[in-house]
Residue, then its C-alpha position, 0 to 999 in steps of 0.5 A: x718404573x713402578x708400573x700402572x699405578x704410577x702412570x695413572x697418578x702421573x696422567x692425572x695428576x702431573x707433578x702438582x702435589x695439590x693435584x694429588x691431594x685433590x684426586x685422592x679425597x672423593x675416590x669412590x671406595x669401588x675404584x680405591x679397591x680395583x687400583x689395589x687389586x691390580x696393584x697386588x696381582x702385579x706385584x705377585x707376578x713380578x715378585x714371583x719372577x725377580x725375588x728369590x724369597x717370594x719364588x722359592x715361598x711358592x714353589x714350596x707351598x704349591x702356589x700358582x701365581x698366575x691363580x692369585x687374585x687376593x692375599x688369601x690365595x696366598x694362604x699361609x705365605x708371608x714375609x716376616x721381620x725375621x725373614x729379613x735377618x735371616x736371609x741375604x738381601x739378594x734373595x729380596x732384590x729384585x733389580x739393582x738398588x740404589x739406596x739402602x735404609x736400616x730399621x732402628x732396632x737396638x738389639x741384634x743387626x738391623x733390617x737392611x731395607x733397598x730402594x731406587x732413587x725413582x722410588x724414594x721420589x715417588x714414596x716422597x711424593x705422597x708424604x708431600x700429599x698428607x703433609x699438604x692436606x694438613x696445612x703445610x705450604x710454602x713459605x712454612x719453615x720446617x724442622x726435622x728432627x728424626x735421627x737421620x744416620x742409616x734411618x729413612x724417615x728424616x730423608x723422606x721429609x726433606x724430598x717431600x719439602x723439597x717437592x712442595x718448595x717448603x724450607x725444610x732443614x732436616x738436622x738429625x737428632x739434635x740435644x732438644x736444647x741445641x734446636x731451642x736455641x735456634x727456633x727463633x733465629x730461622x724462624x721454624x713454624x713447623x716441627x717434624x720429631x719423635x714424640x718422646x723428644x718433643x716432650x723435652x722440647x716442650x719442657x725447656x720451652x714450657x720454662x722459658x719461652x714458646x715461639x710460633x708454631x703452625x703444626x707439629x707432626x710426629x712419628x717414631x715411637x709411642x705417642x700417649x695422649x697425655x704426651x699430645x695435650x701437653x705438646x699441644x697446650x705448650x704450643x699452642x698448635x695441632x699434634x698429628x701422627x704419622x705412622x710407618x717404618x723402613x721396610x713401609x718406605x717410610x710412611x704408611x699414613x698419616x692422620x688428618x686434623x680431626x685426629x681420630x686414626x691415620x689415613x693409610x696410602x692406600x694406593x700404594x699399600x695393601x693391608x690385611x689383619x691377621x687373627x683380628x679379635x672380637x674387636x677387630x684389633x689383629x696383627x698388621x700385615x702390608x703389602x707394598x704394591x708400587x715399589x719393584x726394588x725390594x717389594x715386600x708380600x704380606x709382610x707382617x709389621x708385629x704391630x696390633x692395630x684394625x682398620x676403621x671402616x666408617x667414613x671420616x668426616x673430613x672427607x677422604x674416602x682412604x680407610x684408617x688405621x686405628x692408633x697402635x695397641x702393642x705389639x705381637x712379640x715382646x718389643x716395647x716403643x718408648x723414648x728409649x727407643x726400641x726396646x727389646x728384653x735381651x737389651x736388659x739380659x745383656x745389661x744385668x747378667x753380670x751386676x753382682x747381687x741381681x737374682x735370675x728373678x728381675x722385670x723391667x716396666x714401662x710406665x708413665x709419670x705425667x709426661x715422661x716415659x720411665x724405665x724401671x728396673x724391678x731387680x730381686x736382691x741377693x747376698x745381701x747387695x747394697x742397692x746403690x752399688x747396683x743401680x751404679x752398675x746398671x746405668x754404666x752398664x747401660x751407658x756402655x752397651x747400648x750408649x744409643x739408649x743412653x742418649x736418649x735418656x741423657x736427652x731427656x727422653x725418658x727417665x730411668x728408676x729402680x725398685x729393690x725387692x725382696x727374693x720371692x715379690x716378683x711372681x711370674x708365670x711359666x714363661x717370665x714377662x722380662x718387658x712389659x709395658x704398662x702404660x694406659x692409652 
């Protein structure tokens, strides 16, 4: 069971999904704030008898969890990214899963992240809610296109279409053309994608012809929006963003039409922004309050984002998130996927004639992500000897990225320069993003 917080939702609000949508939007904020409050000192008790992480974290720093009443009395206990790589998941579990989910890293192992089927159903449940809010019903068709393979976000939209009745065919990631060819023969009207791919999609039906689209929902990497007006004006249909990741359960929030930052599932979800500037932009820091399986304390997400206080016009009373600014370590989010430096370290140490003095750049031209390598020649190398010995590298080693480029998801491009163009500081910037909002 999830404790008092499930009971609650489900003595109001039974198994109807509009039911709950309609007893989410006018909570006052004081009882949105109380239910986040028991949540958070519930899940510290249970998580101080059942995880070992969480125990050993407290009996550390001298913690009583009975004397916690709010993540700062906490103090400096997390849960980070690292944590997750670093220990064996049994030191998270806390009762015995049922389900396992990976984060879709493309360097190094994974985050292995467990679940119950009651908590999947339940997580379900609330996707289900920001879905309908938006539109979706029954008698919709909707197209789900997140890689599904070890990845939670594709199982998660088939469970919350199957909660509404809505005809949902969750089909991995396919080639764009491969789903183009089937958009009129099951009669889609919605389409659930990472952003980068429904730019491809959006190309191939730009040239040759749209079908009826209701809404598009999209989540997964970096959405600019020059990538929304052109997905937009192509279908002629609203672009919503959607906004989580594994070790969130999937979903954190979602936006609503107004398009102006994602509404966060508050009930379910405690967040906190850590060394936030003067502008309120810090890092992200969640706390999962209804999962039991593998609760997550203060986990630190690396995003960098603020929370938006002022009322949303449309009505719900759940605070928002503004839309992501970067990233508190080095990953950069594009159609490649998720990028990390040690990616191209791996790539370029052994191409003949690339000095130690390299950066790779993400930028944007009009509606496409491009990868470009920024390589210092030496020896005199022949530039078209090396670009050859990068894409096979790359093809080889991290045939995952290679995909998506072969999909059209980004494009790669390289510059060869002189020994000494590239200036960097102390410590190089090997990945830089820099693409505008």
């Amino acid at each position: 069971m999830l404790g008092s917080l499930r009971k609650l939702v489900e003595y109001v609000v039974g198994d109807s999904i509009p039911a709950l949508v309609r007893w989410g939007k006018p909570v006052p904020r004081s009882i949105i704030r109380g239910i986040q409050a028991d949540g958070f000192r519930a899940v510290v008790s249970y998580a101080a008898q059942r995880q070992k992480f969480f125990a050993r974290r407290l009996r550390e720093k001298r913690v009583d969890p009975a004397r916690v009443r709010r993540p700062e009395d906490l103090g400096d206990i997390f849960t980070t990214p690292e944590d997750l790589l670093s220990f064996p998941p049994e030191d998270f579990l806390c009762q015995e899963p049922q389900a396992v989910f990976e984060t879709t890293g493309t360097s190094g192992a994974p985050k292995q992240v467990y679940f119950g089927y009651d908590e999947l159903e339940f997580i379900a449940r609330y996707q289900a809610a920001a879905f309908h809010e938006n539109g979706l019903r029954p008698g919709d068709r909707v197209v789900c296109t997140f890689d599904a393979a070890y990845w939670i976000s594709s199982w998660l939209t088939f469970l919350a279409c199957q909660q509404m009745g809505v005809f949902c065919s969750a089909i991995g990631k396919p080639h764009p053309r491969e789903l183009y060819s089937r958009l009129g023969l099951y009669r889609y009207n919605v389409i659930v994608a990472d952003p980068t791919w429904l730019v491809s999609l959006s190309e191939i039906a730009e040239k040759e012809e749209t079908f009826p689209v209701k809404l598009i929902f999209a989540a997964g990497d970096r959405m600019t929006e020059v990538y929304r007006r052109y997905v937009q004006d192509v279908w002629q249909a609203p672009v919503l963003l959607g906004y989580g990741s594994t070790e969130m359960g999937g979903g954190l929030g979602m936006e609503c039409r107004r398009q102006d930052g994602i509404h966060v599932d508050e009930y379910n979800f405690l967040l906190e922004i850590l060394d936030p500037d003067s502008n309120g932009y810090g890092e992200l820091v969640v706390t999962t309050l209804a999962r039991r399986t593998l609760p997550l304390i203060r986990y630190r997400v690396r995003d960098i984002t603020r929370l938006i206080d002022e009322p949303c016009p449309c009505g719900a009373t759940l605070r928002r998130i503004a839309g992501i600014k970067g990233r508190r370590d080095e990953m950069v989010v594009m159609g490649a996927g998720n990028m990390h430096p040690e990616i191209f370290e791996n790539v370029l140490h052994d191409v003949a004639g690339v000095s130690d003095n390299w950066q790779v750049a993400v930028r944007q031209e009009g509606t496409h992500d491009i990868l470009e390598f920024r390589c210092e020649l030496a020896d005199g190398a022949d530039p078209s000897q090396v670009e050859a010995a990068v894409r096979e590298n790359l093809k080889s080693r991290y045939p995952e990225v290679w995909a998506n480029q072969v999909c059209g998801m980004y494009q790669l491009a390289f510059r060869f320069l002189s020994a000494g163009t590239i200036t960097q500081g102390r410590k190089p910037r090997r990945l830089v993003d820099e693409r505008s909002g």
